[in-house]
C-alpha positions in Angstrom: 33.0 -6.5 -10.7 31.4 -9.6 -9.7 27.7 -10.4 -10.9 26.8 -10.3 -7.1 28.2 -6.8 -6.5 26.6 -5.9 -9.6 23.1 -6.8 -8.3 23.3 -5.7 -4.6 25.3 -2.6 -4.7 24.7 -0.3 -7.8 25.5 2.8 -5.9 29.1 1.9 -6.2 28.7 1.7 -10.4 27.3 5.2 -11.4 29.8 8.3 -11.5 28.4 11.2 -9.5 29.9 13.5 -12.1 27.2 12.2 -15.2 24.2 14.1 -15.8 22.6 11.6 -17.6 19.4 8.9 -16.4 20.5 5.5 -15.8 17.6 2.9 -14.7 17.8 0.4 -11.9 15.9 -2.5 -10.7 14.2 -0.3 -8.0 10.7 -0.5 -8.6 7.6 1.8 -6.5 5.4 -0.5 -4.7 2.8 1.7 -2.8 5.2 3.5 -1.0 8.0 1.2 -0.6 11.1 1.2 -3.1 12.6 -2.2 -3.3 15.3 -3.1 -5.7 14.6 -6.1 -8.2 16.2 -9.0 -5.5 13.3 -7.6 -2.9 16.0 -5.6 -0.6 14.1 -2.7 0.5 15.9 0.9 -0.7 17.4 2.5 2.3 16.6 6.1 2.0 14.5 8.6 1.1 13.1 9.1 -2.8 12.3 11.9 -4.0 9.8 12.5 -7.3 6.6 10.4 -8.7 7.9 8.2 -10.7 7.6 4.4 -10.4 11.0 3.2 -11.4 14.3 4.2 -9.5 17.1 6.1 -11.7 20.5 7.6 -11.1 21.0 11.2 -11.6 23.6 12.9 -11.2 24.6 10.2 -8.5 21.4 11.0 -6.6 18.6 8.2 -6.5 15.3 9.7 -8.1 12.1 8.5 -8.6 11.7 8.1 -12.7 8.8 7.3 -15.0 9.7 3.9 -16.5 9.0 4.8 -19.9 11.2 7.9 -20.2 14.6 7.8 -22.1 17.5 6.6 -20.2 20.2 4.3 -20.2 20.2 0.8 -18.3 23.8 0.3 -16.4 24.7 -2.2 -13.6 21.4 -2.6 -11.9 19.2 -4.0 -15.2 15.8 -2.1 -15.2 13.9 -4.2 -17.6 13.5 -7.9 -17.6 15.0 -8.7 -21.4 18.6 -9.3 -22.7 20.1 -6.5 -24.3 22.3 -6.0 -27.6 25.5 -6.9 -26.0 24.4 -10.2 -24.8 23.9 -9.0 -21.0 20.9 -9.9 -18.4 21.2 -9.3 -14.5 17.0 -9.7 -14.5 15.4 -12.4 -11.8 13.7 -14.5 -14.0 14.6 -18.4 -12.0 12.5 -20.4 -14.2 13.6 -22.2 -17.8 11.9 -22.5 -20.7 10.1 -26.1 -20.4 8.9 -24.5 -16.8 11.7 -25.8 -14.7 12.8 -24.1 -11.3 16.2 -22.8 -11.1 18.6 -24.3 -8.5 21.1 -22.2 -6.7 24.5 -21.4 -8.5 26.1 -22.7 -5.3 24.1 -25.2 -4.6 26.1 -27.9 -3.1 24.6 -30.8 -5.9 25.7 -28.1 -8.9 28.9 -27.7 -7.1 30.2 -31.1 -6.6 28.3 -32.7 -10.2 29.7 -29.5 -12.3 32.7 -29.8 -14.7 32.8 -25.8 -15.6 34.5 -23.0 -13.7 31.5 -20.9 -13.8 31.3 -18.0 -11.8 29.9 -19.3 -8.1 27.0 -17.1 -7.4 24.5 -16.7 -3.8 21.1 -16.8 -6.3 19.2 -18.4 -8.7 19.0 -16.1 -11.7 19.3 -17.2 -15.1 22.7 -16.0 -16.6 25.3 -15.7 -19.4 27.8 -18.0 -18.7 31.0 -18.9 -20.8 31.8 -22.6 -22.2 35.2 -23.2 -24.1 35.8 -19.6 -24.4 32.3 -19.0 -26.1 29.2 -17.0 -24.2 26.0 -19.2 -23.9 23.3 -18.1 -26.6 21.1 -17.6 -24.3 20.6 -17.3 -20.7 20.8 -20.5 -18.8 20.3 -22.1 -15.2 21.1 -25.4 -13.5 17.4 -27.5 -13.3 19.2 -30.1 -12.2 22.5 -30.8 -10.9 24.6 -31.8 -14.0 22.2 -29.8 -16.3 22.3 -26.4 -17.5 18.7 -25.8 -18.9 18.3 -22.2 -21.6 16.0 -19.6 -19.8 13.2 -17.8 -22.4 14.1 -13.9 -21.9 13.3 -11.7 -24.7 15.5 -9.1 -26.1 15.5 -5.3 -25.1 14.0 -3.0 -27.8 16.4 -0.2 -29.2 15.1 2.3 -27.0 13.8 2.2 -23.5 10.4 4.0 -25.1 9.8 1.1 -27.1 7.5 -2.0 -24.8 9.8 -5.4 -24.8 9.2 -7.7 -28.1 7.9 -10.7 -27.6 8.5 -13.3 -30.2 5.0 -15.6 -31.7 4.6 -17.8 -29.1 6.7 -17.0 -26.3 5.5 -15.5 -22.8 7.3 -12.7 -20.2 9.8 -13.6 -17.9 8.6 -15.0 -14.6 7.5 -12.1 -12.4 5.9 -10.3 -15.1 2.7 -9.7 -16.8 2.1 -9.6 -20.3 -0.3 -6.7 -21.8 -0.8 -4.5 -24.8 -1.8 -7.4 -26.9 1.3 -9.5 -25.9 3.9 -6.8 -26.8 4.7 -5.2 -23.1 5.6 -7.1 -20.3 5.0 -5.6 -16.9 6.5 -6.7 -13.2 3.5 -8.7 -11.7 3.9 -6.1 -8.6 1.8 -3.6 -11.0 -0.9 -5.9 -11.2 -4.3 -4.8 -9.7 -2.3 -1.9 -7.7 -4.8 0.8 -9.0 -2.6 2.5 -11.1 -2.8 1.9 -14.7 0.7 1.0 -16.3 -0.1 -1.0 -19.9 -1.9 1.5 -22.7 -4.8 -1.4 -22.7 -5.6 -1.3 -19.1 -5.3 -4.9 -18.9 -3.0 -4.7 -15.7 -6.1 -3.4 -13.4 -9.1 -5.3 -15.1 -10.4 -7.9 -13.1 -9.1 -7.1 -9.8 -10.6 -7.4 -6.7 -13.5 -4.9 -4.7 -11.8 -4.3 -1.6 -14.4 -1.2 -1.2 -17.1 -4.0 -0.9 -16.1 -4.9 2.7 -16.1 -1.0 4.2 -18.7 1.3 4.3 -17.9 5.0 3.5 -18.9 7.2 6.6 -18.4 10.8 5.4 -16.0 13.7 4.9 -13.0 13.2 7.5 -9.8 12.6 8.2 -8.4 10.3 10.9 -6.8 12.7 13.9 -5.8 10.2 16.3 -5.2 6.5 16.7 -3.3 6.2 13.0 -1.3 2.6 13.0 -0.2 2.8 9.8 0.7 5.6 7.1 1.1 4.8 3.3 1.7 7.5 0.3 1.7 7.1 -3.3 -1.9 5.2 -3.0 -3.6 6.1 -6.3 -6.9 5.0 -5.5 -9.3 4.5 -2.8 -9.5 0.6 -3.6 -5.8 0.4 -3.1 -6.3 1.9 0.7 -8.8 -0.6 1.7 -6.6 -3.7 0.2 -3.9 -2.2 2.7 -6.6 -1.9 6.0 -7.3 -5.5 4.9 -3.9 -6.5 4.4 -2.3 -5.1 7.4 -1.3 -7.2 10.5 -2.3 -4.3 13.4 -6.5 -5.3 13.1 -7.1 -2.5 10.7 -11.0 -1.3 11.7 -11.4 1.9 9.5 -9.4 3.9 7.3 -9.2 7.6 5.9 -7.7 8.5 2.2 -7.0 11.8 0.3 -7.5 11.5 -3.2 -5.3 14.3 -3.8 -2.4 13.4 -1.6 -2.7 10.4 -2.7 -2.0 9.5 1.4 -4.0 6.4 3.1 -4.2 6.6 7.3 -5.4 3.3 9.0 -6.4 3.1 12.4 -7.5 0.0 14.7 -10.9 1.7 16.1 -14.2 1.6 14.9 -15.1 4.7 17.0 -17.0 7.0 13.9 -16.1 10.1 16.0 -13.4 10.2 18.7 -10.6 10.4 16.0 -11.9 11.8 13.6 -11.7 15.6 11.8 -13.9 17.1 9.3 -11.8 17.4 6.1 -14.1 18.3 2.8 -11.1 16.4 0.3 -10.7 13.1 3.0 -13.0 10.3 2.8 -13.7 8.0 5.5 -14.3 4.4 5.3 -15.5 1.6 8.4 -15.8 -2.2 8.2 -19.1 -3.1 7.9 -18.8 -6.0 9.8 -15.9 -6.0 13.0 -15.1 -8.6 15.2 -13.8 -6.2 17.4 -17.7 -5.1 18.4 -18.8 -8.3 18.3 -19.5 -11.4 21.5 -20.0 -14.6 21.0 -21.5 -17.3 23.3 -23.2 -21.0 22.9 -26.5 -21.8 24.2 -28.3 -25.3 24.9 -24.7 -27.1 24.2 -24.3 -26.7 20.5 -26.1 -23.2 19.4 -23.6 -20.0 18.4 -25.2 -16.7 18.9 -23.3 -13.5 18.0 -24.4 -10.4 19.7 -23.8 -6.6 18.5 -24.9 -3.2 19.2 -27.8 -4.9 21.6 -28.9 -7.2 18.2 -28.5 -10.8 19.3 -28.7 -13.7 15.9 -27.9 -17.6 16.1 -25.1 -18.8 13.8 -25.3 -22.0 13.8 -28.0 -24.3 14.7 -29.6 -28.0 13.6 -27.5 -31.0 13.2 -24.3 -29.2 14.5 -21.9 -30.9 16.8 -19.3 -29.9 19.4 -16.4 -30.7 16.9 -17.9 -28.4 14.2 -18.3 -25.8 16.7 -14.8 -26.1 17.6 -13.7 -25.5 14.4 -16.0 -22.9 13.6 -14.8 -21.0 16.7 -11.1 -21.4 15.8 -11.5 -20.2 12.1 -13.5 -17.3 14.1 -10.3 -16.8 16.0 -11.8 -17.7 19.4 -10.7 -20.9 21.1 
């Protein structure tokens, strides 16, 4: 099996007929799976956990830190005892970018027959009939350059060892007092994943831009649906994320289920739901005019409340740009 097939098609790898786990690179992000190259996971998961497993030749969702064994798709970022990594760590240790194994430079200035692969990944490769000591990459054309991946503990319970000194693989985030690495994709989700807490400290008040209205749930007018949303703040990053002019939003802690819509209208679309809360931009452009006055003054207007925005020692060519950042013009 080639390290490509490997990567992009682990279905092929597991027997249906085993009973036990064995981890992926699928990962949970909000309610997308996506496997560890970013390919997005073509069918339905079932279960709550955040990394994807095999079981019994079905797909499952599986808590990350359960037992299990790691075959074909590599579920960690580390190397493990038998000198194997098939993580997506591109970067080497002095900080260099990986260049494409089939680069057209690496092809023509190398002497090796390495195995030609469509990435960027540091690998194992073999020299004179001896495996590399570590994982390596081409940073330049004629120079293979070693990666810095740490080992895999002896159990899948057990966080990643990190030797004095050295950092996680790109992609990742390191917590617990430098001893866990976590992908950076867990970062600031709203969902704790490091025993410290250190992977949602920090982060961003997406709740400061929406103002919560009252106990309902959006009935009509939904653009957008997403699941496995732990926590409120998490909903309003996707209303302010999402490309459809999110205006207000509606989540259910218990469902854990986020519904955007693209209307400010507090009632029309709206039910009464005691366990939904409903949130509204406090500011939309949507209810907003805008018009210019004695050649150079911006007034805003909304709800019947008219207020200058710009006024003394502003010219046409400010305005402009000011009306462009605005979106209009």
């Amino acid at each position: 099996m080639t390290d490509q097939t490997r990567e992009n098609d682990p279905i092929r790898c597991i027997l249906s007929a085993d009973t036990r786990s064995f981890l992926t690179s699928g990962l949970r992000q909000g309610s997308t799976w996506k496997w560890g190259n970013g390919d997005t996971v073509e069918q339905e998961i079932s279960g709550t956990g955040r990394c994807l497993a095999f079981q019994s030749g079905v797909l499952v969702a599986f808590d990350c830190d359960s037992e299990a064994y790691v075959f074909c798709e590599s579920g960690r970022e580390c190397v493990g005892r038998n000198k194997e990594y098939s993580g997506t760590s591109n970067q080497t240790s002095d900080g260099q970018g990986c260049l494409m194994w089939n680069d057209p430079s690496v092809l023509f200035q190398r002497n090796s027959d390495f195995e030609i692969r469509n990435h960027n990944f540091c690998r194992f490769v073999e020299r004179d009939g001896k495996k590399s000591p570590t994982p390596v990459c081409y940073s330049k054309p004629h120079q293979l350059s070693e990666c810095n991946i740490p080992s895999c503990p002896e159990s899948l319970n057990d966080a990643i060892a990190l030797e004095t000194g050295d950092g996680c693989p790109i992609g990742s985030f390191s917590c617990d007092n430098g001893s866990k690495c976590i992908s950076e994709k867990f970062q600031c989700d709203y969902e704790v994943d490091c025993n410290d807490g250190t992977d949602e400290q920090n982060c961003e008040d997406y709740l400061q831009n929406y103002e919560l209205i009252g106990a309902y749930r959006l009935a009509e007018n939904i653009i957008e649906v997403w699941t496995f949303i732990p926590h409120v703040q998490g909903c309003a990053r996707k209303c302010r994320e999402s490309l459809l002019m999110c205006e207000a939003f509606s989540y259910e802690p218990k469902t854990q289920t986020c519904l955007l819509t693209d209307t400010s209208q507090t009632y029309s679309s709206l039910a009464r739901k005691i366990t939904s809360l409903y949130y509204r931009r406090r500011f939309s452009s949507k209810d907003v005019t805008f018009e210019v006055e004695e050649d150079k003054v911006l007034y805003a207007t909304k709800n019947s409340k008219k207020g200058q925005v710009c006024n003394e020692n502003f010219s046409r060519e400010k305005l402009s740009s000011i009306c462009k950042i605005l979106g209009f013009g």
